[in-house]
RODO-2510 file (C-alpha; in nm, 4 decimals, decimal comma):
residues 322
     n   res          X          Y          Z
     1     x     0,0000     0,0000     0,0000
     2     x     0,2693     0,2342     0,0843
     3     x     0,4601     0,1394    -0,2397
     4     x     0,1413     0,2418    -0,4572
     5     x     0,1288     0,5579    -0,2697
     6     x     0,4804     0,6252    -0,3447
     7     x     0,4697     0,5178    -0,7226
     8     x     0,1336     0,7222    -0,7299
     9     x     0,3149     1,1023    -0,5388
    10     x     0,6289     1,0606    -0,7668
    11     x     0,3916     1,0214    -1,0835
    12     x     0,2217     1,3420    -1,0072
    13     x     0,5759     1,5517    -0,9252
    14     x     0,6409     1,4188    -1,2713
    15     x     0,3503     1,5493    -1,3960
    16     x     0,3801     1,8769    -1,2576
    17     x     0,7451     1,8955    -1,2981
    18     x     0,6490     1,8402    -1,7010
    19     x     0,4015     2,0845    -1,6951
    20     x     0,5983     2,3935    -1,5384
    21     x     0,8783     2,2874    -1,8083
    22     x     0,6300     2,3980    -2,0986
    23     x     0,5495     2,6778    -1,9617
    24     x     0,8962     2,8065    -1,8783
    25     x     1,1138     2,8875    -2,2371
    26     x     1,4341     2,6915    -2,2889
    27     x     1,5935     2,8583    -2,5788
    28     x     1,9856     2,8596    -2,5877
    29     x     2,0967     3,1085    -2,8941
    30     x     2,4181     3,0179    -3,0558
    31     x     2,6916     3,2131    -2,9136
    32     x     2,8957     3,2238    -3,2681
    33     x     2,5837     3,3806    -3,4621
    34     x     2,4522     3,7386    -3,3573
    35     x     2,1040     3,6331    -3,4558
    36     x     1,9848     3,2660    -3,3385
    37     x     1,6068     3,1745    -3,4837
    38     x     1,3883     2,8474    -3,4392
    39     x     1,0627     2,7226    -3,4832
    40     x     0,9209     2,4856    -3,2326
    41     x     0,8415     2,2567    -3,5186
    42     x     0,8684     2,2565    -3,8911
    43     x     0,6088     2,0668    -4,0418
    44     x     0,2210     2,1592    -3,9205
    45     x    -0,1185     2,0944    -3,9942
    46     x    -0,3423     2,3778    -4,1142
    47     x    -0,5189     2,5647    -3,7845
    48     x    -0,2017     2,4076    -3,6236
    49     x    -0,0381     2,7078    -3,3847
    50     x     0,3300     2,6687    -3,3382
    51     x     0,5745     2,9271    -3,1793
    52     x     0,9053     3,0433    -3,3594
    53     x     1,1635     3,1907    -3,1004
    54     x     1,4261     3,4676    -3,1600
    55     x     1,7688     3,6080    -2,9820
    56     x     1,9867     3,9147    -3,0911
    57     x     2,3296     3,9535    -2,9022
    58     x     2,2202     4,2859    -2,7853
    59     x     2,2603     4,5078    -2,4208
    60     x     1,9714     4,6349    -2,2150
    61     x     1,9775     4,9217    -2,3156
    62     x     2,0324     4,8611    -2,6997
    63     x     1,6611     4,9361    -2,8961
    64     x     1,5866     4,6241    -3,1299
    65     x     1,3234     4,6248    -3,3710
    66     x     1,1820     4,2984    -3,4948
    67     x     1,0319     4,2302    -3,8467
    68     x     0,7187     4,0600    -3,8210
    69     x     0,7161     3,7295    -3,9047
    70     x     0,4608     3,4894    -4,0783
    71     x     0,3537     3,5206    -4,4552
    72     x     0,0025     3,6834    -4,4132
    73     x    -0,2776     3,5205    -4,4657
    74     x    -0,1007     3,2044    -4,5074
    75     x     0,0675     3,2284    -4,1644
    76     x    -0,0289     3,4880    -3,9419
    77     x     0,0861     3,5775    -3,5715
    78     x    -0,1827     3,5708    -3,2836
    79     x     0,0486     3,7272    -3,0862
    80     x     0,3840     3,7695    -2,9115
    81     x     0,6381     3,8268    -2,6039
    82     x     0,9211     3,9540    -2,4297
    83     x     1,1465     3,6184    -2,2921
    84     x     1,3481     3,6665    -2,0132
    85     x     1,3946     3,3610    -1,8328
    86     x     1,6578     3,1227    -1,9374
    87     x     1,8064     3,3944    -2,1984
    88     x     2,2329     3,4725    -2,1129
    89     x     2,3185     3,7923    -2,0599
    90     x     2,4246     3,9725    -2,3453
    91     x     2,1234     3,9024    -2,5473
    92     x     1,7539     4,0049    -2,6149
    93     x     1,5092     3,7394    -2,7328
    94     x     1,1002     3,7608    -2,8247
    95     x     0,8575     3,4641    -2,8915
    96     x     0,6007     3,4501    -3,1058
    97     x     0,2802     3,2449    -3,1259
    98     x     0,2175     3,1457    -3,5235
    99     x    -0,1097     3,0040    -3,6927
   100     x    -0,0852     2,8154    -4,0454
   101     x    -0,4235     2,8365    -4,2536
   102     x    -0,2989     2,7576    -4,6311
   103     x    -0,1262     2,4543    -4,7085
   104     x     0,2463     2,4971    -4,8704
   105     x     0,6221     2,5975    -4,7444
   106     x     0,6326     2,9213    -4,6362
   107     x     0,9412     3,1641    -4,5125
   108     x     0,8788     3,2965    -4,1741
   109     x     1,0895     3,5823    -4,1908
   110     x     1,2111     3,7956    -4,4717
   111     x     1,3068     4,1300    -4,3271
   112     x     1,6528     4,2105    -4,1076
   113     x     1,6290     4,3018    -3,7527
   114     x     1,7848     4,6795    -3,6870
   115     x     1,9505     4,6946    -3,3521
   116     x     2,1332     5,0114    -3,2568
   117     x     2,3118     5,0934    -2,9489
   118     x     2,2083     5,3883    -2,7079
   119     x     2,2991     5,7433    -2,8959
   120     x     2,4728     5,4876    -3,2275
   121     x     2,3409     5,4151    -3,5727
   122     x     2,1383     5,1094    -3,6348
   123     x     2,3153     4,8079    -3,7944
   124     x     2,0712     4,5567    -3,9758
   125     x     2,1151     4,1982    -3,9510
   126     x     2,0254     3,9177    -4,1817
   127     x     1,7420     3,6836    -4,0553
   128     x     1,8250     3,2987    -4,1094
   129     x     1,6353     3,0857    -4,3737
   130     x     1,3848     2,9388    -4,1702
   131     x     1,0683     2,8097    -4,3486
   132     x     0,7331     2,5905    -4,2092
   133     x     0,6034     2,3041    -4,4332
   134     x     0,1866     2,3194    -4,3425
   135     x     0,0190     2,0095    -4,4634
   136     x    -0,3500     1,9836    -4,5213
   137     x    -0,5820     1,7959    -4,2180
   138     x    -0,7112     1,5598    -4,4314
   139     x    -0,4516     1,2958    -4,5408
   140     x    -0,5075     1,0434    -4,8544
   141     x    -0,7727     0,7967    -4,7506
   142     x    -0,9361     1,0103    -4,5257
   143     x    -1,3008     1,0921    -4,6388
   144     x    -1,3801     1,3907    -4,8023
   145     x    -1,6294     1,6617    -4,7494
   146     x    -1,9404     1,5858    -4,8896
   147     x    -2,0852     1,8202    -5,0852
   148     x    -2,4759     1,9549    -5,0566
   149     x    -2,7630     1,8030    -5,1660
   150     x    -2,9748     1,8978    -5,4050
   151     x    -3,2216     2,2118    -5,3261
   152     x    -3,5503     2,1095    -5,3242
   153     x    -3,8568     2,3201    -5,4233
   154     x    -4,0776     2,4873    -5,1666
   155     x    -4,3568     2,6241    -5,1680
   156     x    -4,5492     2,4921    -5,4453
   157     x    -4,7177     2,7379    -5,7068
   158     x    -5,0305     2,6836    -5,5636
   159     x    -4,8914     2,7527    -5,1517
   160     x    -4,7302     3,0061    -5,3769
   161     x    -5,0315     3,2250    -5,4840
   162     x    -5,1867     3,1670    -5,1220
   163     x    -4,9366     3,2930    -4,9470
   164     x    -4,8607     3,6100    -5,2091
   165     x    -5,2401     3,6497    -5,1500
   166     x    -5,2824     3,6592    -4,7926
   167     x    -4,9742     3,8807    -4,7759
   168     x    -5,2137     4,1311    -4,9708
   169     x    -5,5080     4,1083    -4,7815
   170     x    -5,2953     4,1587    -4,4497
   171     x    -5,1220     4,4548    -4,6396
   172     x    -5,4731     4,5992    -4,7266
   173     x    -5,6083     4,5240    -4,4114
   174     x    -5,3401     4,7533    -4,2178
   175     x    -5,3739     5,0585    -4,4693
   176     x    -5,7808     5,0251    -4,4216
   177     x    -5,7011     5,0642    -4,0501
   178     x    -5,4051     5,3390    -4,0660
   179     x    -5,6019     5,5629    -4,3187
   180     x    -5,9621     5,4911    -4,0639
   181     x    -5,7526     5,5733    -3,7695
   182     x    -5,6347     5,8706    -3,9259
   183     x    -5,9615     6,0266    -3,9825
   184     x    -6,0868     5,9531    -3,6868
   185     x    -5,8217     6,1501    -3,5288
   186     x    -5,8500     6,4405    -3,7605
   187     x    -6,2028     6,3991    -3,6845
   188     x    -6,1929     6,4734    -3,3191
   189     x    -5,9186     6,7233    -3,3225
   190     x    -6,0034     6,9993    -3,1838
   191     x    -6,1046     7,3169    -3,4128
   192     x    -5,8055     7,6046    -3,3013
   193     x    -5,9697     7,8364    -3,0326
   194     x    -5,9832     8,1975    -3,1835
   195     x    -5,8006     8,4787    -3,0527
   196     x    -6,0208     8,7077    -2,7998
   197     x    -6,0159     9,0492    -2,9772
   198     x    -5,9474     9,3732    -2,7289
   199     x    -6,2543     9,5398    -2,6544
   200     x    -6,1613     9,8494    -2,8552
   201     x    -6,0711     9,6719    -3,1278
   202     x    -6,4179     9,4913    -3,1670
   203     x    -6,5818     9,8805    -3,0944
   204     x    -6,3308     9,9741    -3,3606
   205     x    -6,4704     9,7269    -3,6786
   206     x    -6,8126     9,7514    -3,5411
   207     x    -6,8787    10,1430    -3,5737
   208     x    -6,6610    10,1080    -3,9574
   209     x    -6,9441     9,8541    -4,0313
   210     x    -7,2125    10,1390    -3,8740
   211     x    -7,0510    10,3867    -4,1327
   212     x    -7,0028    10,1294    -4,4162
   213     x    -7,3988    10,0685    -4,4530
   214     x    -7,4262    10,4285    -4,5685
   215     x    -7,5086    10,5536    -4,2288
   216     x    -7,5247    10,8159    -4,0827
   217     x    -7,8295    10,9528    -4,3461
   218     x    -8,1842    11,0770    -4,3208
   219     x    -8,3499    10,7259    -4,3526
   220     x    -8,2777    10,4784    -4,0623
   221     x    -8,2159    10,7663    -3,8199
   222     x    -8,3825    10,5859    -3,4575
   223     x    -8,2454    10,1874    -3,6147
   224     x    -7,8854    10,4026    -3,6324
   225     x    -7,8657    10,5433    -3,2758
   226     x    -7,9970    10,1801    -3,1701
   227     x    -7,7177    10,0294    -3,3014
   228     x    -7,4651    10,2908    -3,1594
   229     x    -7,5955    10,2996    -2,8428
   230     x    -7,5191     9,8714    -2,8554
   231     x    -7,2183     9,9331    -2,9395
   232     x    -7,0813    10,1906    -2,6621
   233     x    -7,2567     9,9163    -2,4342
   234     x    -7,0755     9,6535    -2,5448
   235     x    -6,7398     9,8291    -2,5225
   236     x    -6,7796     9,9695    -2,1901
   237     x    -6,8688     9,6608    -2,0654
   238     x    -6,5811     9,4974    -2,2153
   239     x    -6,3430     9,7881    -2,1407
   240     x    -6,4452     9,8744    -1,7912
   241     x    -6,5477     9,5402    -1,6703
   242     x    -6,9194     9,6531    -1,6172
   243     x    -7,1972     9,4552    -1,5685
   244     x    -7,5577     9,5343    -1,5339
   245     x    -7,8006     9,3273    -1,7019
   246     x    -8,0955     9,4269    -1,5788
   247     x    -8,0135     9,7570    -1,6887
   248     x    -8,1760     9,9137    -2,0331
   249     x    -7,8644    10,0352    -2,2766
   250     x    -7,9404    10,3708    -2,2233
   251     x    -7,9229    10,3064    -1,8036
   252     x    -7,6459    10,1288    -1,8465
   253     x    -7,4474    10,4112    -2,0524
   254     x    -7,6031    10,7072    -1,8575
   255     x    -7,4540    10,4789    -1,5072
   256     x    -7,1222    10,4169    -1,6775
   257     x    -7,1153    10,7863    -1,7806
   258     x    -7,0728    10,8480    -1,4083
   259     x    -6,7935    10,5584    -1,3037
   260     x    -6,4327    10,6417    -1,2057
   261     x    -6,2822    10,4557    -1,5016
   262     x    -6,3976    10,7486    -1,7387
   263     x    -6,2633    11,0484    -1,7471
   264     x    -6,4605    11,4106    -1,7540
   265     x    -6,4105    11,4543    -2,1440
   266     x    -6,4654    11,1234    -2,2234
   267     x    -6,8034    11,1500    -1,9883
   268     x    -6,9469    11,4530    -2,1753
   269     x    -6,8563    11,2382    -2,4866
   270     x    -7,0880    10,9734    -2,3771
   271     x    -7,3762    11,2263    -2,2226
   272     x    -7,3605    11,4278    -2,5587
   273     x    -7,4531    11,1112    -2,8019
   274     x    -7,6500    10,9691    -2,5579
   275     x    -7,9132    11,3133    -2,4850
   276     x    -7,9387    11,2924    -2,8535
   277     x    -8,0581    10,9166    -2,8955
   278     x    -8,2951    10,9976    -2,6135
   279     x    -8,4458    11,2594    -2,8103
   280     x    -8,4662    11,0269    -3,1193
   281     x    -8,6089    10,6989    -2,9506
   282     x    -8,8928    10,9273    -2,6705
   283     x    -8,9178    11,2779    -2,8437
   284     x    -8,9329    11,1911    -3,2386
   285     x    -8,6603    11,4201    -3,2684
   286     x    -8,5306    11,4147    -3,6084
   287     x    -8,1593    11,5780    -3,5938
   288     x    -7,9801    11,6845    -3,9076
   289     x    -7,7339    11,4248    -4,0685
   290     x    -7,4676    11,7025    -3,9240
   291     x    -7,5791    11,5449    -3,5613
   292     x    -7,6037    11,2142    -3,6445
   293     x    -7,1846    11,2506    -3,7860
   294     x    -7,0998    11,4074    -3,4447
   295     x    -7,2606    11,1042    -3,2307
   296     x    -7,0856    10,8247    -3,4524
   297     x    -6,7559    11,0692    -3,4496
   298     x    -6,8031    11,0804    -3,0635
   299     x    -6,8295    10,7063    -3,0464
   300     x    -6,5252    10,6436    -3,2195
   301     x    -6,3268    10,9027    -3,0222
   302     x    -6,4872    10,7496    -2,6846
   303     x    -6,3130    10,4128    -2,8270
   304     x    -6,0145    10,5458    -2,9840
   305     x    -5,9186    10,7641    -2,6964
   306     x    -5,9498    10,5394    -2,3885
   307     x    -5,7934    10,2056    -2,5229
   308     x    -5,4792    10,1015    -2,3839
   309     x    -5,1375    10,2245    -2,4336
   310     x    -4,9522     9,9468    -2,6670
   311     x    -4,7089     9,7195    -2,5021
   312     x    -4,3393     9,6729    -2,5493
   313     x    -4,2196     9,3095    -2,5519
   314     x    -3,9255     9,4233    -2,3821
   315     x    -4,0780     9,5282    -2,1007
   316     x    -4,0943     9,3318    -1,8292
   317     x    -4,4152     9,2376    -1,6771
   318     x    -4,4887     9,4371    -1,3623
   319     x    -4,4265     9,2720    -0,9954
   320     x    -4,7490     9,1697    -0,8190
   321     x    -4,7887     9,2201    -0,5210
   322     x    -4,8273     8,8972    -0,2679
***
């Protein structure tokens, strides 16, 4: 039992002691040549990788530059290091890792290495003739790739036409819906809400249509002062912020002739057309087309005369106070 256990601990130092080797490089360069090369094997299989090993009798602080090797895309490098251990002093030496992916002999390296002391000139030296033989994987009397068989034919004209059919209806289908779902939602889009005009403004293209109907004449005279008498109402309202329904026009005006927001001119504006349409509507007074100017010229001045100042976008809003 013992023995077996013995046979069985050296096996495994072997093991391990075989294992450490590969990963450790032993590379000796030759000590009469100031360029030593070799591959780790000369004949490989394609996909294969193999390494191919390099030393330059050069210091530490010498600069070497080294060709890359391979023959691209033949044989390419996946990539490469720095050795160090078991290299003599007096030399520099770099691995690389090689693939082979075409069959055929192949140089590895057909450029010199430059090495150049610190502060010298660069000397270039020769590489050696080193080439890899890559073989094909399959060897004679091993079976070869089969090739494809034949394509068969699918759908048939019939699943054909069926399926170039349905892929209408579905396209059809989809539009119908877009192009209903589109004018539904154009349907029910709201219509753009129209811009509130200023009071004055409205007073403004109301008494111009008063004046474009041929007004102020001797026919119409009491349906004229109606209709300016609706429209002072409607702009004081608007203008002032008055409210008094209940009110006739002509209480309303002769009330808003007397409110704070007016000032004296502007009230004897209002009392002037206003004694007038009394006299028209209770006394059957029929004044002269001269009158019936002045009351639609007092109107507009009424308008024209107490709308606000316009605003400057610059300006910034006034602070309210909280």
């Amino acid at each position: 039992m013992k023995r077996a256990t013995s046979i069985a601990c050296a096996l495994l130092a072997i093991s391990l002691a075989a294992g450490c080797g590969r990963n450790r490089a032993h590379f000796s360069p030759n000590p009469d040549e100031p360029l030593t090369a070799v591959l780790s094997t000369n004949t490989v299989q394609i996909g294969q990788p193999f390494t191919f090993t390099s030393a330059i009798k050069a210091g530490p602080t010498d600069r070497v530059d080294w060709p890359m090797p391979g023959q691209p895309p033949a044989i390419v490098v996946r990539n490469s290091r720095e050795l160090s251990d078991g290299i003599p002093p007096g030399y520099r030496a770099r691995q690389w890792e090689l693939l082979a992916l075409r069959p055929g002999t192949f140089p590895i390296w057909t450029s010199a290495v430059a090495r150049a002391q610190s502060g010298g000139a660069p000397d270039r030296i020769a590489p050696p003739q080193i080439e890899v033989h890559v073989i094909p994987s399959l060897q004679p009397g091993d079976e070869a790739i089969r090739d494809i068989a034949g394509l068969q034919q699918w759908p048939h004209r019939i699943a054909t036409r069926l399926l170039l059919l349905l892929g209408v209806v579905i396209l059809l289908s989809l539009l119908v819906a877009l192009l209903v779902r589109v004018l539904r939602r154009k349907r029910n889009r709201p219509a753009p809400a129209e811009v509130a005009l200023p009071p004055h403004e409205v007073a403004l293209r109301a008494l111009r249509a008063l004046r474009a109907k041929g007004w102020p004449d001797s026919h119409g005279i009491e349906a004229f002062y109606v209709e300016l008498t609706q429209i002072v109402r409607r702009f004081l309202e608007g203008a002032f912020f008055l409210r008094a329904p209940e009110q006739t026009t002509e209480e309303f005006i002769r009330a808003a002739a007397t409110a704070r927001g007016l000032q004296a001119e502007h009230k004897q504006l209002v009392f002037a057309f206003l004694e007038q349409s009394d006299l028209v509507k209770f006394a059957k007074h029929e004044p002269a087309q001269s009158d019936m100017e002045a009351a639609l010229a007092a109107a507009e001045r009424l308008v024209t005369e107490t709308q606000p100042p316009p605003t400057d976008p610059s300006t910034p809003p006034p602070l309210r106070k909280v």
